[in-house]
C-alpha positions in Angstrom: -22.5 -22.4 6.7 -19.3 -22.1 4.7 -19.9 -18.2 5.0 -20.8 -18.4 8.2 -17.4 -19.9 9.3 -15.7 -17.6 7.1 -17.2 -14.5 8.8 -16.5 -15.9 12.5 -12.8 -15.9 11.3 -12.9 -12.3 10.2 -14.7 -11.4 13.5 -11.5 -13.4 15.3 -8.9 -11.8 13.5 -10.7 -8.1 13.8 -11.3 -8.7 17.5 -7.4 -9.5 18.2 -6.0 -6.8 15.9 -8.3 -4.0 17.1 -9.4 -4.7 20.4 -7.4 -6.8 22.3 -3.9 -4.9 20.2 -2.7 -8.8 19.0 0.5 -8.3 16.9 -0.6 -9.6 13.5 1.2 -13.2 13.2 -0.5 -14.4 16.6 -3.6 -12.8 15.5 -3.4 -14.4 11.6 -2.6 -17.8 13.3 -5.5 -17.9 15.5 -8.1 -16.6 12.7 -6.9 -19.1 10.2 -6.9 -22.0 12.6 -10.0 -21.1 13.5 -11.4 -21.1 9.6 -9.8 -24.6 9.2 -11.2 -26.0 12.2 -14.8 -24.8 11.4 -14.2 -25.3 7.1 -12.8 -29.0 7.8 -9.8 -28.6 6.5 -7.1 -31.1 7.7 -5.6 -29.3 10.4 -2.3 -30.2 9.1 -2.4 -29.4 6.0 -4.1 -26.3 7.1 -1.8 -25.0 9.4 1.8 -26.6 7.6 0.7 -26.4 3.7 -1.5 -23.9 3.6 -1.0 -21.1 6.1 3.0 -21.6 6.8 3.5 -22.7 3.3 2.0 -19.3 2.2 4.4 -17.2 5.1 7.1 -18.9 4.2 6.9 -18.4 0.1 5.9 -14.1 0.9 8.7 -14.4 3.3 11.0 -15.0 0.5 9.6 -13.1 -2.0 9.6 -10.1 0.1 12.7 -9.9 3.0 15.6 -8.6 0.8 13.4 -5.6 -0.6 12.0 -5.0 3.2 14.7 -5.2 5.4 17.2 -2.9 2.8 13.8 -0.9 2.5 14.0 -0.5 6.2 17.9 -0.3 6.5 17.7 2.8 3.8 14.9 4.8 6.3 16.8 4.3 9.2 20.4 5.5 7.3 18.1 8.3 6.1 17.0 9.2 9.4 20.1 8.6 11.7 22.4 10.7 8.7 19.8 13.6 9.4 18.9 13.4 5.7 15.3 12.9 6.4 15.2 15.8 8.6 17.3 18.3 5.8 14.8 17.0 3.1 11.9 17.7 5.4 13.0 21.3 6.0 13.7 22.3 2.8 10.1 20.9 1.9 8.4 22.8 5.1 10.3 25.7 4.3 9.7 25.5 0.4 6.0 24.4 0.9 5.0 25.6 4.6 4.0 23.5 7.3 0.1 23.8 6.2 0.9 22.0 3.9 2.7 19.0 5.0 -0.4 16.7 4.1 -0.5 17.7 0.0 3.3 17.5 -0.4 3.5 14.0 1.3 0.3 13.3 -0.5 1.3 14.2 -3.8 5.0 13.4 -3.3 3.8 9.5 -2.8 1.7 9.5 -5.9 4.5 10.9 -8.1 6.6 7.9 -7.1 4.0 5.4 -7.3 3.1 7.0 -10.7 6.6 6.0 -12.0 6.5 3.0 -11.4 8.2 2.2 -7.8 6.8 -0.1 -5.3 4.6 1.2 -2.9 7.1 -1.0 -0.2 10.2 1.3 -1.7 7.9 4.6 -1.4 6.9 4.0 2.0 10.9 3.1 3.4 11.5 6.0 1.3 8.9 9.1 2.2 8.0 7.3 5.7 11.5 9.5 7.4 10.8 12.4 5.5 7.3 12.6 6.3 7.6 11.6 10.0 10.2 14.4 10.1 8.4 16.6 8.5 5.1 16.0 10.4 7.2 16.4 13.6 8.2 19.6 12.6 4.3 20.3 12.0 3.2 18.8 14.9 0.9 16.3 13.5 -0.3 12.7 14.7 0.9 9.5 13.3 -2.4 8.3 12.2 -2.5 11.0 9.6 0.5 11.0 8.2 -0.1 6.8 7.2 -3.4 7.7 6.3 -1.9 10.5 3.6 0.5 8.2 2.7 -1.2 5.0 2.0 -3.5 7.2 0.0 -1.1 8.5 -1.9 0.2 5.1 -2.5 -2.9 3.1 -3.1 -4.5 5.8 -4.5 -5.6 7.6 -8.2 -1.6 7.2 -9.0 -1.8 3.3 -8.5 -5.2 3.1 -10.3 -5.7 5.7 -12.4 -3.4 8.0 -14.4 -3.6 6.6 -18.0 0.0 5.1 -18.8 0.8 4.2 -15.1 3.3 1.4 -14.9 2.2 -0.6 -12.3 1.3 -4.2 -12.5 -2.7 -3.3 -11.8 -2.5 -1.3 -15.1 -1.2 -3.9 -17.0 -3.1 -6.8 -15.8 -6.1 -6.4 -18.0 -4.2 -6.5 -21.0 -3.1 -10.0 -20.1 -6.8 -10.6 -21.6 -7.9 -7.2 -23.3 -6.5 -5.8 -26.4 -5.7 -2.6 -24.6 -3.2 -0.5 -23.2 -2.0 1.1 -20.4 -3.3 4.2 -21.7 -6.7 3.0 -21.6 -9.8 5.3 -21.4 -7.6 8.0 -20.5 -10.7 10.5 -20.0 -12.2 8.0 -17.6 -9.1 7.8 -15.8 -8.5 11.5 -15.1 -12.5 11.7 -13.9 -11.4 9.2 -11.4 -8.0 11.2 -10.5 -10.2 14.3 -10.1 -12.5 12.8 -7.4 -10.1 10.7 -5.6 -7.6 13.7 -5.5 -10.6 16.4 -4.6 -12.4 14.1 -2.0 -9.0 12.6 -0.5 -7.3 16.3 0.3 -10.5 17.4 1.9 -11.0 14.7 4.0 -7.3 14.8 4.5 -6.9 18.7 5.4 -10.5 18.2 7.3 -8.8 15.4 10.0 -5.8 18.1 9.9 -7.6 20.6 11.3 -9.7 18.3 13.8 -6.6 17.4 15.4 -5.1 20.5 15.4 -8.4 22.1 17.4 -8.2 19.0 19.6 -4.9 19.5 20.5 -3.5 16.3 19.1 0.3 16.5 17.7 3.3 14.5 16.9 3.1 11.2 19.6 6.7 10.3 21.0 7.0 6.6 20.6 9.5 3.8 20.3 10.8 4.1 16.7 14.2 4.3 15.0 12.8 6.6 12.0 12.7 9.7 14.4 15.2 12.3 15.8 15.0 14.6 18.0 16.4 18.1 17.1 18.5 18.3 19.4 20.4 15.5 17.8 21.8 17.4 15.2 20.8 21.0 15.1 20.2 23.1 11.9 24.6 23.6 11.7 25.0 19.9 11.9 22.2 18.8 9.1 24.0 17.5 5.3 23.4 19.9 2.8 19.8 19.6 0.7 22.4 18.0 -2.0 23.5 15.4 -0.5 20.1 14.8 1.7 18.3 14.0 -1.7 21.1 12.4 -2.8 20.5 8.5 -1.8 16.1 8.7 -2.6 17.9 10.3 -6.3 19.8 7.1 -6.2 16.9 4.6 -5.4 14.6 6.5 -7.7 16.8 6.3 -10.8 17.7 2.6 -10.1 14.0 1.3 -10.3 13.2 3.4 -12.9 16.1 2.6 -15.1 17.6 -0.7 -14.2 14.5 -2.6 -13.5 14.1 -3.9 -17.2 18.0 -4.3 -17.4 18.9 -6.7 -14.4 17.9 -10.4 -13.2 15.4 -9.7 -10.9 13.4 -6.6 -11.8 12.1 -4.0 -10.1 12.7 -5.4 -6.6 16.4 -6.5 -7.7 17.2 -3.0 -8.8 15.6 -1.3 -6.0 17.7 -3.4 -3.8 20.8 -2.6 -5.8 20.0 1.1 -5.4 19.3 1.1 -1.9 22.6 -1.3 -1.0 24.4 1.8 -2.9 22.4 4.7 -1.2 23.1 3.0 1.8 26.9 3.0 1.4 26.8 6.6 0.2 25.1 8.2 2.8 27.1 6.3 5.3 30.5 7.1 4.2 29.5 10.9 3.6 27.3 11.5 6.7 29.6 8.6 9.0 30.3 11.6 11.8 26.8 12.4 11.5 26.2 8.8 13.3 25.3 8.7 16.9 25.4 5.1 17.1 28.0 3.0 15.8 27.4 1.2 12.2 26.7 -2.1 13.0 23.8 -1.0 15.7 22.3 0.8 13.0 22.5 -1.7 10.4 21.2 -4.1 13.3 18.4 -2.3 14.1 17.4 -1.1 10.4 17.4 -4.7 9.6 15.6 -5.8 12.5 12.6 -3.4 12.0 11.8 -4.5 8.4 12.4 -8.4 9.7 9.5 -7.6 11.7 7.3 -5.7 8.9 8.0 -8.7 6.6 6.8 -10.9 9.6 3.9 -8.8 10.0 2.7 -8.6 6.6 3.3 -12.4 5.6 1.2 -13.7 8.3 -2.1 -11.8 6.4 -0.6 -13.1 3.0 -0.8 -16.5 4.4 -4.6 -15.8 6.1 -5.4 -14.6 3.2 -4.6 -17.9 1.4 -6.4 -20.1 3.9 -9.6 -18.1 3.1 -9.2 -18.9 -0.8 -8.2 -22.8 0.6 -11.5 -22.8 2.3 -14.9 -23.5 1.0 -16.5 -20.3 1.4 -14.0 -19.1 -1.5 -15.5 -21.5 -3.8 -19.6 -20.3 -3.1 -17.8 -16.5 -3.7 -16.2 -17.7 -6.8 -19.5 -19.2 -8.1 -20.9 -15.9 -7.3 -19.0 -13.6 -9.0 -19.1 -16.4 -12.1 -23.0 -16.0 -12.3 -22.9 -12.1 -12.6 -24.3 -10.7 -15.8 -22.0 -9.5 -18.3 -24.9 -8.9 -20.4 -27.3 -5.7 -20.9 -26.5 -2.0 -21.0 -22.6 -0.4 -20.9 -23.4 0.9 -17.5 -24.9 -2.8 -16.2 -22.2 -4.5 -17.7 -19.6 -2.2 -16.0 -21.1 -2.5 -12.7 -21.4 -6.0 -12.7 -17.9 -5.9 -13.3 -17.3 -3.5 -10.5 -19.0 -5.8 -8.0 -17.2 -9.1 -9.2 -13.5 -7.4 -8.5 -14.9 -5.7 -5.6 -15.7 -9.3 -3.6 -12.3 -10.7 -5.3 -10.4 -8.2 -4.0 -12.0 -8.4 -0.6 -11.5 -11.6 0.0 -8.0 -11.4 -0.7 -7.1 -8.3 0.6 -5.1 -7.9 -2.4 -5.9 -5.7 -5.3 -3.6 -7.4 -7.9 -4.6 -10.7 -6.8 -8.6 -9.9 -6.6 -8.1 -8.7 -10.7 -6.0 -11.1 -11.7 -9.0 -13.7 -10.4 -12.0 -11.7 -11.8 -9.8 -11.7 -15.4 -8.7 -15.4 -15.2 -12.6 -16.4 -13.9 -14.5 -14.0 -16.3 -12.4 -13.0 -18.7 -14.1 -14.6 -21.8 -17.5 -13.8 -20.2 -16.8 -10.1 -20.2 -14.9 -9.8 -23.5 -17.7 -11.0 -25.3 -20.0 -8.2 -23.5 -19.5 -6.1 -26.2 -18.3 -3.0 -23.9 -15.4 -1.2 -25.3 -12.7 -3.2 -23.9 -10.9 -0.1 -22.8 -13.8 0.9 -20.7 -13.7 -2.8 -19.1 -10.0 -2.4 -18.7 -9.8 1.3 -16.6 -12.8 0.4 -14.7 -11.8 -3.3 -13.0 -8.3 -1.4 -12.5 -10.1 1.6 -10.5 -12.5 -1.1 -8.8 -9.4 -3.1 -7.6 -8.2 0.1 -5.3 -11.6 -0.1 -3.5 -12.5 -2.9 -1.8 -8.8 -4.4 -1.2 -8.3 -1.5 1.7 -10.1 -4.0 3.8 -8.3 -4.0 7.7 -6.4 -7.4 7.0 -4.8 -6.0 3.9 -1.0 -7.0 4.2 0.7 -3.7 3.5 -0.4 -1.9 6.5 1.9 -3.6 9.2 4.5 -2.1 7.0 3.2 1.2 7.6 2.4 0.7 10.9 6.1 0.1 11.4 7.3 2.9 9.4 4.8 5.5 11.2 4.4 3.8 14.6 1.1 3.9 14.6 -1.5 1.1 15.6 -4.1 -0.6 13.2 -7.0 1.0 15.6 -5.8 4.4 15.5 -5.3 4.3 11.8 -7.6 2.1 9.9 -10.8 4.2 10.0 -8.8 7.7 8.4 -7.2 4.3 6.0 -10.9 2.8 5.3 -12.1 6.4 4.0 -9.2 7.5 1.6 -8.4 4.1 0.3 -12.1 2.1 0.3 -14.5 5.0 0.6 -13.1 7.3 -1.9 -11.5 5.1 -4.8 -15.3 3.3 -4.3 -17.3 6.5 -4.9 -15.2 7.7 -8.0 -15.6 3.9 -9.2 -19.0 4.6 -9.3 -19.0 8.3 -11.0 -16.8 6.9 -14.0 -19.5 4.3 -15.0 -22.0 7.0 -15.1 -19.8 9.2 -17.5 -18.9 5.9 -19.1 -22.4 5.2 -19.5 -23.0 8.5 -21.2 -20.3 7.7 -23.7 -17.5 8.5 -22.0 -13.9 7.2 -22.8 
């Protein structure tokens, strides 16, 4: 029954989000109460120490580096930097091919490191500029960018950065350079199937006659605003993302705090910058803008730690424990390519459940750690595998990092989720799948 109930609170929570358009905290609240009621949990304790306890500690963890991350896209957009750095692009590149340089322009920043919150505060105005000068939907231009974000560069590239890289070798005696020919086999198909699918939906719209939607969002000017004469130079447009860039990459191991301290630091000081050189550029006066920069990523961080604390009521509830047990009793015995896909199916439901891909491998390591060291598998083929398998299944619709993206590219979970669920879930899960054969053939 435990499964049951936990199902009937997906259904609620899908139901609200998709069909009846619930913003996500109403929707997150009614789903979990629903799980507690049905699990048994004290309603109490489920609602207060579980559920708000969970908001509340996100809410924290995550406000500074969203509402700066916020503030910086809306100085970026109202400065007309956004637009500048989205014409040189469109110009440099064309406007065919808005979808690869937002595409690969996400992945190279992900790939050095910076959060995928900073990317998307930071590409988000440039890529809703540029897709207004192409004339695409919304939908597509989150879809592109989640996948460049969530993607092969998150997952990957041997030597990636990132906290799902290093994970494994909390309990493997690897690197993060890891079976680097693996890797690039899963960077291959994730960048080959994505860019088709991609540059398929492209030209779908396009034939449809679907384009750039006109909705209520502070990330997008119109032309007329400024005009070509009144844009900054491409200097000082790329100046403040130079400025956020180099202070994650270079102060995050040099400051209290990390990379979220320094990418604060660096956006408080791009912020300032492109104020004071762009201040006539301004059509509103500062303190609107800084009100309603603010105010948007208030409601992101809103957004986003209402699924964060859902997501911890479902691994309160009992369900989580029969799922646990599950993945617990896989084998981690038999051939390389058994082994590896018994591991792929263990992070898989982790990850799912929690809608979190560092979370989901952090539990299949701490669970089965020991059981899957002692396979015998080469431990860098465990360790690029489970890091590929964790960029699957976490793309599941309550996964806390799209309300954030919804805000940035004013779109709508319905519109988006189903271009999302193929680039992120589909994809990453079929080139999962490819690199056990290959590593089944010998492959590392």
């Amino acid at each position: 029954m435990s499964m049951l109930f936990l199902l009937i609170a997906f259904a609620v929570l899908l139901y609200l989000l998709l069909v009846r358009k619930w913003n996500t905290f109403p929707a997150s609240l009614v789903a979990s109460f629903v799980l507690i009621i049905l699990d048994g949990i004290p309603i109490w304790n489920g609602v207060q120490q579980i559920y708000a306890a969970a908001f509340g500690s996100s809410t924290g963890s995550y406000l500074i580096l969203m509402t700066f991350g916020s503030l910086f896209g809306t100085m970026m957009a109202s400065s007309g930097c956004a637009l500048r750095i989205a014409r040189v692009l469109t110009k440099l590149l064309g406007k065919k091919n808005a979808v690869v340089t937002v595409y690969f322009l996400t992945s190279l920043m992900i790939f050095g490191g910076i959060s995928v919150l900073v990317v998307i505060f930071t590409v988000g105005p440039v890529g809703l500029a540029m897709w207004q000068e192409s004339n695409l939907p919304r939908r597509l231009l989150c879809a592109t960018t989640i996948a460049g974000g969530g993607g092969f560069a998150l997952t990957s590239i041997p030597g990636t950065p990132n906290i799902l890289n290093l994970l494994p070798t909390q309990v493997l005696p690897t690197d993060a350079m890891a079976a680097p020919m693996i890797g690039f086999i899963s960077c291959i198909v994730q960048i080959t199937l994505c860019l088709i699918f991609l540059k398929f939906m492209q030209k779908r719209y396009t034939k449809k006659g679907m384009g750039f939607e006109e909705v209520a969002t502070a990330m997008v000017l119109e032309e007329a605003d400024f005009g070509e004469a009144g844009l900054p130079s491409a200097f000082i447009a790329f100046l403040p993302v130079i400025i956020v860039i180099s202070s994650v990459l270079f102060l995050s191991g040099v400051i209290d705090g990390g990379s979220t301290a320094a990418a604060a630091l660096g956006m408080t000081v791009a912020n300032i910058i492109t104020y004071v050189i762009n201040r006539k550029r301004f059509s509103k006066p500062l303190a609107v803008t800084i009100t309603e920069g603010l105010q948007g990523g208030l409601n992101a961080t809103v957004y986003m730690c209402a699924l964060v604390g859902f997501g911890i009521v479902i691994r309160n509830s009992s369900a989580f424990t029969i799922i646990s047990d599950f993945v617990s009793s896989l084998s981690a015995g038999g051939s390389i390519t058994s082994v590896l896909f018994s591991a792929f199916v263990g992070v898989s439901i982790f990850v799912a459940t929690t809608a979190n891909g560092a979370s989901g491998l952090d539990l299949f390591w701490k669970t089965l750690g020991d059981q899957f060291v002692n396979s015998g598998v080469n431990p860098q083929l465990l360790h690029r595998i489970t890091v590929i398998a964790s960029g699957g299944f976490d793309s599941v619709p309550h996964n806390s990092a799209y309300p954030v993206f919804n805000a940035v590219c004013g779109t709508e979970i319905k519109h988006m989720y189903p271009l999302v669920a193929v680039v992120t879930l589909v994809i990453p899960v079929i080139a999962c799948l490819v690199c056990i054969l290959f590593a089944g053939m010998g492959l590392v």
